[in-house]
N, C-alpha and C positions, 0 to 999 in steps of 0.2 A: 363545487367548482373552485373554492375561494381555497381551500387545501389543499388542492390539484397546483392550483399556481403557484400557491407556497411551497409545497412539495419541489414543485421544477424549479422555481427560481433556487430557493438551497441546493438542490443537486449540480443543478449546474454552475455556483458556484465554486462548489466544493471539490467536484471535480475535475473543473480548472484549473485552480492552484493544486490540485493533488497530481493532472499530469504534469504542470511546468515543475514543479518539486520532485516527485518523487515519491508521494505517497500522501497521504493524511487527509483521505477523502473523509475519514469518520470523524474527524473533527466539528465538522458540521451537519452532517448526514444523519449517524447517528445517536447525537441526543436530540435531533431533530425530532426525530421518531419517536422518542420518549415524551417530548414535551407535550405531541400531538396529541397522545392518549395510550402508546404502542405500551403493552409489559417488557421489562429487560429482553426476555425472551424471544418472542415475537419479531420486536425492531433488529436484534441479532439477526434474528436469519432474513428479516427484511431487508436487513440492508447489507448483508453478507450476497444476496441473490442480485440485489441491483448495481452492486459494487463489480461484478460480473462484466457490466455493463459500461463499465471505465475502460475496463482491457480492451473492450472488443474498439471503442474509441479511436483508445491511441494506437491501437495492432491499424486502423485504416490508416494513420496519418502515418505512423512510424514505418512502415512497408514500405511506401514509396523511396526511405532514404534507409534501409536497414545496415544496421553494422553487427546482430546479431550472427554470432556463429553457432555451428551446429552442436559441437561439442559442447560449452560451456553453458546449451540454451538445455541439454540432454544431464548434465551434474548438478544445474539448480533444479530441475525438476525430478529428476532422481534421491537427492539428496533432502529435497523440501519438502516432499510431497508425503511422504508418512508423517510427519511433522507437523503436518496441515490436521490431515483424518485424524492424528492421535489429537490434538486439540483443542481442534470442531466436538469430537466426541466426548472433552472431560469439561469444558470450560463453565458449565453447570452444576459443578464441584466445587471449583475454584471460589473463594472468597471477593469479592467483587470489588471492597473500597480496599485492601491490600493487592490486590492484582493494576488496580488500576494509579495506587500509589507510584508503585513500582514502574512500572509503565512511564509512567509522567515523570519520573527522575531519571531514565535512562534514553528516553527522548529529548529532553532538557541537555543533556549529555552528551548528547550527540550534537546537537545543532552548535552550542559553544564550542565542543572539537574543533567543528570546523570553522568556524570562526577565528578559531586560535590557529589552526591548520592555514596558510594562505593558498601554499598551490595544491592542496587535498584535492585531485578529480580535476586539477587544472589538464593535466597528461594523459595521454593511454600509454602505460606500463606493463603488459601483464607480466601476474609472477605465478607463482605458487601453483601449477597448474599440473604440475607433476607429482612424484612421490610424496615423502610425509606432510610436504606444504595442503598440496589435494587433497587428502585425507584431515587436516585440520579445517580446510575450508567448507567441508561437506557437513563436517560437525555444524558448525556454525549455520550454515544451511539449514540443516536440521530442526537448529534452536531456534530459527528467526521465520521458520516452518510451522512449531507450533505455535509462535505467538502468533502466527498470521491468522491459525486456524481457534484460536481462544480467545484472542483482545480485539477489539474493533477498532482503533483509535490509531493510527499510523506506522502501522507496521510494516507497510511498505516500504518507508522511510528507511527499516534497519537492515533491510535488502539492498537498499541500494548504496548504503554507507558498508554494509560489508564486502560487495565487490569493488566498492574503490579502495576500501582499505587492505585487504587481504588479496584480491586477485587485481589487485592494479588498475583499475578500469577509469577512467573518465568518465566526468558527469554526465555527458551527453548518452555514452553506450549505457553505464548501470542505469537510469532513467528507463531507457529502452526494454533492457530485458525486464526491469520493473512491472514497468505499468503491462508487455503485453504476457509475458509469464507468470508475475506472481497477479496481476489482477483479471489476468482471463482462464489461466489455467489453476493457481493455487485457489483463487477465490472459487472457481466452477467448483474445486472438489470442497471447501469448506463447505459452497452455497446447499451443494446436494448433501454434505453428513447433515446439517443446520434442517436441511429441505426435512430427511425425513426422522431426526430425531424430535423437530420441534414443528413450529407451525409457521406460515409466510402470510402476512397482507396480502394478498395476490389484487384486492382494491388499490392499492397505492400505486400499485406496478408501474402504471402507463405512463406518468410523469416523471418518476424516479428513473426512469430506464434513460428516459427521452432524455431527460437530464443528466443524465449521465454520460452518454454517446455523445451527446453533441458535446458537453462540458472536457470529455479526453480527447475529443479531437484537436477543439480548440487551442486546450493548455498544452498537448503536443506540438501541436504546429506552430506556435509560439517558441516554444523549446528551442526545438530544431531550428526557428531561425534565430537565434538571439546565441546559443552557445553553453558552453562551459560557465563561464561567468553567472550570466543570469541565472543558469540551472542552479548552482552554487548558493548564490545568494536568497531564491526562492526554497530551497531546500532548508536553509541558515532560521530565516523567517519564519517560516510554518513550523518545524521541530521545534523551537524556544517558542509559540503560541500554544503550539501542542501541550508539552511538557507544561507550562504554566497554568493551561485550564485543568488540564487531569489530576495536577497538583494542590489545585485550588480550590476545582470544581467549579 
């Protein structure tokens, strides 16, 4: 019972600040799991399957005010979605304290951008939405597809920095398509390569979920009422914590 609670109390932390930001529920989630007693592996797909459970969250709060369009919700999951599976399925290859280097300096990277950036995501702009720009930004899709489906650690975060930076988007919308396409549908497809290459806690389940659901709802609904700004700022916050712990450990 005493692990249950801990269990939910971290989830729902984590994925709180992960929907008002924009990603980095594995910041806590995830070594969570290790500390517990989970193997790399294991807590991977533990918390790849409950991370699931974020999207489904903020898809309740974020519905009611959606600024998601069809098209653009149809080119990041087109574009991402191999990216995810190709991933999910090698990230067991992958070098673990070089990957997660790596990670943690380009998260780090990102949050100071914007920081140095003032009106980054202050606008909805879109651009790039047609020829060779479209095809650049699908790339990039692509890229930030695999990481989602390989690194656990906020990669959410690089979704939603690359629709502001590349297709224009405002913090509030990229937030949106975040949390409900890359963490209900890219994570659903990691959770199932993860499901059945590896192995799931299915005992942890019940409070990680719970924690989860209720913690995206909350850090949505927050969002959407506070704006640009605070999304900014919580975004700013969490990627420079990120980046510093994956750096540091």
């Amino acid at each position: 019972m005493f692990d249950q609670l801990v269990l939910f109390a971290a989830s729902l932390a984590a994925n709180f600040f992960s929907a008002l930001s924009g990603g980095g529920a594995g910041l806590i989630q995830f070594p969570m799991l290790i500390f517990l007693g989970l193997p790399f592996g294991i807590a991977l797909a533990t918390h790849k399957v409950a991370s699931v459970a974020l999207g489904l969250g903020a898809t309740l709060r974020h519905l009611k005010a959606s600024h998601l369009e069809r098209r653009m919700s149809l080119i990041i999951l087109g574009a991402g979605l191999p990216g995810v599976v190709l991933g999910a399925a090698t990230i067991l290859q992958i070098p673990e304290r070089a990957a997660t280097l790596a990670l943690g300096a380009l998260t780090l990277g990102l949050g100071l951008y914007s920081v140095l950036k003032p009106r980054l995501g202050m606008e909805h702009a879109p651009r790039n939405w047609h020829g060779a720009g479209l095809w650049g930004g699908m790339a990039g899709l692509f890229a930030v597809g695999f990481l989602n489906g390989s690194i656990t650690s906020g990669t959410g975060l690089f979704l939603t920095v690359w629709l502001i930076r590349w297709f224009g988007l405002d913090y509030t919308r990229a937030v949106a398509y975040t949390l409900i396409l890359c963490g209900l549908v890219w994570n659903g497809t990691g959770a199932l390569v993860l499901g059945v290459l590896g192995t799931v806690a299915w005992g942890w389940m019940p409070a990680l979920l719970a924690g989860s659901i209720l913690g995206g709802y909350l850090g949505s609904h927050l969002a959407l009422r506070k704006g640009n700004l605070w999304i900014k700022r919580a975004f700013e916050t969490v990627t420079i914590l990120i980046g510093l712990k994956l750096i540091f450990g």
